[in-house]
C-alpha positions in Angstrom: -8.5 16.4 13.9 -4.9 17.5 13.9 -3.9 15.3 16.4 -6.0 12.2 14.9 -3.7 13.0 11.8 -0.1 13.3 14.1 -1.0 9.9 15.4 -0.4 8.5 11.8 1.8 11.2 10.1 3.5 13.4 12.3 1.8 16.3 10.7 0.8 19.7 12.2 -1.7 20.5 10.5 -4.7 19.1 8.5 -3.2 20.8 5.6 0.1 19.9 5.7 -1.4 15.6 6.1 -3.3 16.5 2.9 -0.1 18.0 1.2 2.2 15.2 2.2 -0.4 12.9 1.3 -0.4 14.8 -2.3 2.9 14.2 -2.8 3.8 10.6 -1.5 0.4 9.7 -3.7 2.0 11.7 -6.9 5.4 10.2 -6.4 5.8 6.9 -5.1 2.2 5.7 -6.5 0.5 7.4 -9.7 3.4 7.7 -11.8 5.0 5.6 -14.9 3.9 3.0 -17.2 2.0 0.5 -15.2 0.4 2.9 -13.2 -0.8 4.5 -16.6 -1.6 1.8 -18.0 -4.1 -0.1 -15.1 -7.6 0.6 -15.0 -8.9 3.2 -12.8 -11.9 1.5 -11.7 -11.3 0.2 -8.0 -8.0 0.8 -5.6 -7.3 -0.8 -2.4 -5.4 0.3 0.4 -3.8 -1.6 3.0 -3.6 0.3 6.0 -4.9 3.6 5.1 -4.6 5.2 9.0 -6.1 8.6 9.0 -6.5 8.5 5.0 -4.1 10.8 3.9 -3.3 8.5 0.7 -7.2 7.5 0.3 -8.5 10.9 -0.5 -6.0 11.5 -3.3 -6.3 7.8 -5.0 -10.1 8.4 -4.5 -9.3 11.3 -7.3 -7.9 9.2 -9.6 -10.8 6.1 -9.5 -14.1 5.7 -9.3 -13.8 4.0 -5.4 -11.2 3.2 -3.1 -11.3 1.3 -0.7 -9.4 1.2 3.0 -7.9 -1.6 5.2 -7.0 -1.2 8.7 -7.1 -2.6 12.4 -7.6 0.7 14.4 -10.9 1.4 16.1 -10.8 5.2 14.9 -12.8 4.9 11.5 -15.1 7.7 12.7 -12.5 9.7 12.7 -10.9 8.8 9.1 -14.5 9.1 8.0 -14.7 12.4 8.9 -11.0 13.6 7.4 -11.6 12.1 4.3 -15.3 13.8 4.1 -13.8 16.9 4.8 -11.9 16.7 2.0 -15.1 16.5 -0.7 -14.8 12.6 -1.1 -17.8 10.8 -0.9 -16.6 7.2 -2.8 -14.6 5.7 -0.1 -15.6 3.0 2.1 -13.7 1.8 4.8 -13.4 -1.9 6.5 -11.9 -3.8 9.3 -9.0 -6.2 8.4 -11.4 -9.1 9.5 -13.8 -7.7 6.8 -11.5 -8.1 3.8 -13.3 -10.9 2.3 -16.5 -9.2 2.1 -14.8 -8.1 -1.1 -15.4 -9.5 -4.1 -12.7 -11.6 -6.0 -11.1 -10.2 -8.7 -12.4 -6.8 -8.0 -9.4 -4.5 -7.5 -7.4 -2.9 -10.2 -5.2 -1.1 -7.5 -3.7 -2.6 -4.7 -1.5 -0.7 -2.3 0.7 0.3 0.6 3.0 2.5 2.3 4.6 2.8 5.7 2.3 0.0 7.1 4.0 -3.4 6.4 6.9 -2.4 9.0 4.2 -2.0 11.5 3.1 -5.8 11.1 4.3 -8.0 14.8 4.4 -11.1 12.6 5.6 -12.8 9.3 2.4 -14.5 8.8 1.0 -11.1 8.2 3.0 -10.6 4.7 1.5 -13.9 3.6 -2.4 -13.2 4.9 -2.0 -9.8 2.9 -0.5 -11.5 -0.5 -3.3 -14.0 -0.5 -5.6 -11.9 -0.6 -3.9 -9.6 -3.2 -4.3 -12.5 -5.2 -7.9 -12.8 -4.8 -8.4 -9.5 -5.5 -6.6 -8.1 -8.1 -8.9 -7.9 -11.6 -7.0 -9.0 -15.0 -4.5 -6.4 -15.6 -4.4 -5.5 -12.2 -1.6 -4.5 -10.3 0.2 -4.5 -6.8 2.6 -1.8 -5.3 3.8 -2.6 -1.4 6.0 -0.4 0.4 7.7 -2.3 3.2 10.4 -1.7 6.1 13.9 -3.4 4.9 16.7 -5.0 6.5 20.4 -5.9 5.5 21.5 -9.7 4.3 18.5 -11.9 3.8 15.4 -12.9 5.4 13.1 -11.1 7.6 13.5 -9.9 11.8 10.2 -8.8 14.1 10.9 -6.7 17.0 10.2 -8.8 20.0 7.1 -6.9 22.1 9.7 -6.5 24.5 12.0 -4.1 23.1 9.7 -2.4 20.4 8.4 1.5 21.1 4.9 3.2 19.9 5.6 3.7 16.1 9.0 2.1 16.0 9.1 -0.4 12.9 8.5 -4.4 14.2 9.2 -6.1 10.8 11.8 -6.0 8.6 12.2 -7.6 5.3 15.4 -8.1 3.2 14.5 -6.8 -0.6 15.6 -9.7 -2.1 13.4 -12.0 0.3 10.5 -10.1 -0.4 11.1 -10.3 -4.1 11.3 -13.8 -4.1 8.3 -14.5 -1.6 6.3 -12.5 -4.0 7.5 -14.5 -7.2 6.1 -17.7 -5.7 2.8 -16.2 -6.9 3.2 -13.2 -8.8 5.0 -11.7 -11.6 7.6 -8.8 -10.1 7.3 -5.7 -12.2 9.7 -3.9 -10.3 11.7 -3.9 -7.0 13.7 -1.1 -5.5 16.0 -1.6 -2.5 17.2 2.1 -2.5 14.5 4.4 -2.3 15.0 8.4 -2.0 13.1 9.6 1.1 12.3 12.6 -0.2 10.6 11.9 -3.4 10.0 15.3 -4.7 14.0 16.2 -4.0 15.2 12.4 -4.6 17.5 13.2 -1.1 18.2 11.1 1.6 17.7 7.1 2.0 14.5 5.8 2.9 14.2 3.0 5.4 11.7 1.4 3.1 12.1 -0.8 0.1 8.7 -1.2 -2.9 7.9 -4.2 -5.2 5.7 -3.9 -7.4 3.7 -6.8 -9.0 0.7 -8.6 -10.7 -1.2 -11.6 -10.8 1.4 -14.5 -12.4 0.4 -14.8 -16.2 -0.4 -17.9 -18.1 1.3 -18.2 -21.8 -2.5 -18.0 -23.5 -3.3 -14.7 -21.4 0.2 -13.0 -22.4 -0.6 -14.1 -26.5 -4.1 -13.2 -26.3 -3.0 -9.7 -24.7 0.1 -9.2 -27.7 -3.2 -9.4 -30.1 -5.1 -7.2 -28.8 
């Protein structure tokens, strides 16, 4: 199991992937206002690897769900069992529309959009965010950035096993998002220790909802 979980997370132990699981959960996801204030009912994971992330959100709502391409799910199935959850489920990428629209309070990611090989990706990913997300639901993607603007994939010839492949300027992704979304918030210097708030991540977050009509933000102010 150890080595399924170093595949994903360089960890050295099963406890140290749940611990550093604990913490990127705690402070990069289920913290401030709009986490607070969302519905706990469903979360969604994009790219959920080994499920170091799954098995904490799965604490904090009734299901969770996981999105990935590897051919290991036994494996994740097994890790995230171990650790008393019993209300995840877990589905191919190709499966994604076998979940309902507008079904997700939660949608999320970390230290998986760098490992996409093509721009089209992004967009596949954002539709269906769309779809998914219930009213009052939001988005939080973590993503690998670049400097200036636009976005650069690592041709197959010069990337390495776990080396990023995409990167995204902040202020591209910011405004690719606002085509269809509202941005909440978007950080283009992240700590990469959260818990010490030292270093410089390679990552930047946006986070976002579902673009609001004028009747839905006056019928929300009377509520």
């Amino acid at each position: 199991m150890t080595s399924f979980l170093n595949w994903f997370d360089r960890a050295s132990s099963v406890a140290e992937a749940v611990e550093r699981g604990r913490l990127d959960w705690s402070h990069r996801f289920a913290t401030g206002t709009y986490f607070d204030g969302i519905r706990k009912g469903t979360a969604l994971e994009i790219g959920f690897g080994a499920g170091r992330l799954l098995v904490h959100a799965a604490r904090d709502f009734e299901r969770v769900i996981g999105i990935d391409i590897h051919s290991n799910f036994a494996m994740s199935e097994r890790f995230i069992a171990s650790q008393g959850i019993r209300n995840a489920t877990l589905l191919h990428r190709d499966a994604l529309l076998t979940v309902p629209d507008h079904s997700v309070d939660f949608v999320y990611s970390f230290i998986v959009f760098q490992h996409f090989d093509n721009a089209a990706e992004v967009d596949f990913y954002l539709s269906h965010i769309l779809r998914l997300l219930a009213p009052g639901g939001i988005a939080q993607i973590y993503y690998g950035k670049k400097t200036g603007s636009g976005m650069a994939v690592t041709s197959p010839a010069q990337f390495q096993l776990r080396d990023c492949s995409l990167f995204i300027a902040p202020e591209t992704m910011r405004d690719l998002v606002k085509q269809r979304f509202d941005v909440l918030d978007y950080r283009d210097t992240l700590a990469r220790d959260p818990t010490s708030g030292s270093g410089e991540s390679v990552q930047a977050m946006v986070l976002f909802r579902p673009r609001q009509s004028a009747d839905a933000l006056l019928d929300r102010s009377s509520d």
